[in-house]
N, C-alpha and C positions, 0 to 999 in steps of 0.2 A: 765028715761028721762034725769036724770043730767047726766048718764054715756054715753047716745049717744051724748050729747051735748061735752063731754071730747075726744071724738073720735077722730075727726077732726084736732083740737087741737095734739094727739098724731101723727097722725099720716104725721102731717106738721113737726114735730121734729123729726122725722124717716127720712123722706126723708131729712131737711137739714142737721143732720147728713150726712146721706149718702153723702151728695153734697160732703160735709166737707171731709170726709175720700176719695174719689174720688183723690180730689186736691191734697192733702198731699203722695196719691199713685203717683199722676204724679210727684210731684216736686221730688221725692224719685227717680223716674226712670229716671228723667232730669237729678238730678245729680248723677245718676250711670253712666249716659250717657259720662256726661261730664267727669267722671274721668277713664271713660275708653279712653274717645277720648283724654284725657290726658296722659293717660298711654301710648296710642299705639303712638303719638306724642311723646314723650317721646324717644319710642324705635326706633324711624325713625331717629330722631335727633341721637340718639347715633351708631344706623350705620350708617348711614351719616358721623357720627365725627369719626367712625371705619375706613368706605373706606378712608375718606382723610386721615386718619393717616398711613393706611397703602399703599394710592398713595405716599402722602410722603415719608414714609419710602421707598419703592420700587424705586421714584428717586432717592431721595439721593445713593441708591445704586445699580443705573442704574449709576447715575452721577458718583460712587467712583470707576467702574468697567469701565465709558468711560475713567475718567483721569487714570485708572491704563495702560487700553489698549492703551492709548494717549503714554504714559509714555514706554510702551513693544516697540512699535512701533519705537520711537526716538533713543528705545537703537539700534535696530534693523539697521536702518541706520546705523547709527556710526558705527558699526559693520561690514553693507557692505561698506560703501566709506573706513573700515579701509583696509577690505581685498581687495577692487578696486583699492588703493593705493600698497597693499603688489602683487599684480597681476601684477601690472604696473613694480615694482622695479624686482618683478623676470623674466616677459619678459624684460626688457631693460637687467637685468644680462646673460640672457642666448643669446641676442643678441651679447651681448659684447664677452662673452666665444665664439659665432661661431666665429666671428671677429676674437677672438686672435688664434681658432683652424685653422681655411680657413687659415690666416698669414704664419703661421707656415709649415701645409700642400704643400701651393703653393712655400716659398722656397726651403722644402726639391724634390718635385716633377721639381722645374726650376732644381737647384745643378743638379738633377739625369738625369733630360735632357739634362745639359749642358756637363757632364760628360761620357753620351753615345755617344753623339755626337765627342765629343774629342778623344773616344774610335777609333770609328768606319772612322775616318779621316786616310788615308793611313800616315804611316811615310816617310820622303823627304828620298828617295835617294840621296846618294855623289854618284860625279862619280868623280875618279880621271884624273887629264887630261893628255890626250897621250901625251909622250914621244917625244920630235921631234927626227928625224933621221938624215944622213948628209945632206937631200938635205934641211931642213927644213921644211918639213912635218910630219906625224906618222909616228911612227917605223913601221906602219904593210905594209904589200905587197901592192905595186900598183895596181896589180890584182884584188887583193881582194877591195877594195879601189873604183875601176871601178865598179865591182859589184854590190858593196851595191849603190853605184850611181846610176846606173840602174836600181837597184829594188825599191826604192825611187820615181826614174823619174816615174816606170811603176805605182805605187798606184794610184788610182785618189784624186783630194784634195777633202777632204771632206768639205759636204753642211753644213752650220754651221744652224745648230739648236736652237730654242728659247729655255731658259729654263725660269723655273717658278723661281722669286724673293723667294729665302730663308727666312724665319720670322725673323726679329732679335728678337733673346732673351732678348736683355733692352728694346727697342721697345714693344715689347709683355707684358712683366710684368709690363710697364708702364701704356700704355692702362688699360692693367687691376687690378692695385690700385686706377687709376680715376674711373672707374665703382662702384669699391668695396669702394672708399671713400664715395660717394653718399650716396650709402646704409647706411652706418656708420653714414651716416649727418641726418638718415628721408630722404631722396630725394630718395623713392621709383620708382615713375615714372620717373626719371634720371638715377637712377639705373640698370632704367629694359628696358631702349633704349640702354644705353651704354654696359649693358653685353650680350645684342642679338647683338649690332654693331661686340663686338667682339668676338664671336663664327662666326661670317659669315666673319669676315676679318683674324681669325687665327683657324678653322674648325680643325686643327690636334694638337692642342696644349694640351700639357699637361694638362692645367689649364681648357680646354675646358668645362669640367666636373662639376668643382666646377662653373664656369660661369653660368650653366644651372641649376644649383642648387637655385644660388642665382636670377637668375631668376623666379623661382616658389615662392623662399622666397620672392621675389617683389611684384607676386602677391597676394602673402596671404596679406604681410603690407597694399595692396589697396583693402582689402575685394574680390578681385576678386577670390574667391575658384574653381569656376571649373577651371579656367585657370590657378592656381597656382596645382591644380593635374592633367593635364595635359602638363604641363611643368616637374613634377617631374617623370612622368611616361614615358618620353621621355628621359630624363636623365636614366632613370632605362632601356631602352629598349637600347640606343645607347651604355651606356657605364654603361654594366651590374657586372665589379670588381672593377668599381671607391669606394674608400671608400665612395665618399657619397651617395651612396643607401642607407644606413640604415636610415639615417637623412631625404633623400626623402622621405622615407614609412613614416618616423614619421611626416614630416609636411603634407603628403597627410592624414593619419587621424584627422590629426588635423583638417585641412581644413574639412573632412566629420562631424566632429563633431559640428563643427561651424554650417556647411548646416544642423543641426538638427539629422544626419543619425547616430545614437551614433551604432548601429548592425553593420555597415561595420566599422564604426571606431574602432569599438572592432575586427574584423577580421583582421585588417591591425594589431593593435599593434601585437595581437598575430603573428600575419606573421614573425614580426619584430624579437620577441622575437624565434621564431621558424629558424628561418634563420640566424640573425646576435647574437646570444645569451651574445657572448664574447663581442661587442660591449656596447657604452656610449649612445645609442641610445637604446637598450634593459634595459638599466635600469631606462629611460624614460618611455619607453613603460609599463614598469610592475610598475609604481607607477602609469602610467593613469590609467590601468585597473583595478588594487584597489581604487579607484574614480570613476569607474561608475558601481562596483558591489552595 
C-alpha cells in the first residue's frame, strides 16, 4: 500500500523532469539558432563589405583608366592642331613655290613671245634714191616711167580692211600679275573673276594656260572641287603641251580626294607619274600614293 501511495509521487517527478529537459532542449536550439543566424549575418556583412571593396576598387580604376584616357585624348589633340598647323605651313609653302614657279614660267614664255614676234617682223627695206638726170627727174627712160604710171593708174585702190587690235605685251602681263596678285593675297574669288576676264580678253596668249590653271587653283581655295576639276581638265583638253598639265592632274586628284573618292585619286596620281614621270609634279604624286597605301 505504502508503495502505491509513492507512485504518484514518482511519477510527478518523471514528468517535471521531462518538462525540465524539454526547456533546456529548446534554449539549446534557440541559441544554435541564433549563432547560426549570426554566422550567416556575419557572412552577408562581409560580402557586402567584399562587393563594396571591390566596387571601390573597380572605380577607382575605372576613374585611373577615365583620367589615363582623359589624358591620351589631350596628347592626341596637341598632336592634331600640331600637324593642322604643320598642314597649314606646307600649303601656304607650296602655294608660294607655285608663285615663284608661274613668275618665272610666264617671263621666260612672255621673252619667248616677244622674241618670236620680233623674229617673225619682215626687216625695213632701204631703197636708195634715183639719181636725177639732166632734166631733173630719174635717170630711167621716160617710157618706162609712162609705164609704170599706167600700170599703177590701172590697179584699183584697194578697200581698206578692219584688222583686229594686236595684244600689247606690257598690257597683257599687266593684266595678268593683277589677277595672279589676288591669288597671292587669299583673294580667291578675285582671283578667279580676273583670270577668266583675261583668258576671254587675250584667248591666244602665251600665259593663257597657266591663267586657266590658276583658275581651277581658285576653285580648289573656295572648296569648289568639281568646278576646280573641271577647269583643269579644260586646261588639259585645250592646251594639252602646256607645262602645266602635270600640276592640273595633280590638283584634280587632290580635289577627288577631298570629295572623299581616294580610287580615282589614286588613278590620277598614277596617270601623273605614268605620263609626266621626269616632272616636280610626279614626285608629288608618288609621296601621295605612299599615304594612302
Amino acid at each position: 500500500m505504502r508503495g502505491l501511495a509513492l507512485l504518484p509521487a514518482l511519477l510527478l517527478t518523471g514528468v517535471c523532469h521531462a518538462g525540465l529537459f524539454t526547456d533546456d532542449e529548446a534554449h539549446k536550439k534557440i541559441s544554435d539558432m541564433q549563432q547560426q543566424n549570426a554566422q550567416q549575418q556575419n557572412k552577408v556583412e562581409a560580402r557586402f563589405a567584399g562587393l563594396e571593396s571591390a566596387q571601390r576598387a573597380q572605380g577607382m580604376e575605372m576613374l585611373s583608366q577615365t583620367e589615363a584616357l582623359k589624358s591620351e585624348l589631350g596628347k592626341l589633340r596637341g598632336q592634331l592642331e600640331v600637324q593642322a598647323h604643320d598642314i597649314e605651313n606646307l600649303q601656304k609653302r607650296q602655294r608660294d613655290l607655285y608663285v615663284d614657279v608661274d613668275t618665272r614660267l610666264r617671263q621666260l614664255e612672255t621673252a619667248a613671245a616677244t622674241a618670236a614676234a620680233a623674229a617673225a617682223a619682215p626687216p625695213p627695206v632701204e631703197e636708195s634714191p634715183p639719181k636725177p638726170g639732166k632734166d631733173g627727174k630719174s635717170g630711167k627712160d621716160k617710157k618706162s616711167s609712162a609705164k609704170a604710171n599706167a600700170a599703177v593708174a590701172a590697179v584699183p585702190a584697194p578697200v581698206p580692211v578692219p584688222k583686229t587690235a594686236e595684244a600689247d605685251p606690257a598690257e597683257e602681263a599687266k593684266t595678268y600679275d593683277a589677277a595672279f596678285n589676288l591669288f597671292r593675297s587669299g583673294n580667291y574669288q578675285g582671283a578667279l573673276t580676273a583670270f577668266q576676264a583675261f583668258n576671254q580678253a587675250y584667248p591666244k596668249s602665251p600665259l593663257a594656260a597657266s591663267a586657266q590653271y590658276w583658275i581651277g587653283n581658285s576653285h580648289f581655295n573656295l572648296k569648289d572641287f568639281r568646278s576646280a576639276i573641271a577647269s583643269q581638265q579644260e586646261l588639259i583638253s585645250q592646251y594639252p603641251k602646256s607645262p602645266k598639265v602635270p600640276d592640273a592632274l595633280l590638283n584634280i586628284a587632290t580635289c577627288q580626294q577631298s570629295m572623299g573618292d581616294a580610287g580615282t585619286a589614286k588613278k590620277t596620281l598614277e596617270d601623273v607619274l605614268a605620263r609626266y614621270p621626269l616632272s616636280d609634279a610626279a614626285d608629288k604624286a608618288k609621296h601621295r600614293l605612299e599615304m594612302l597605301k
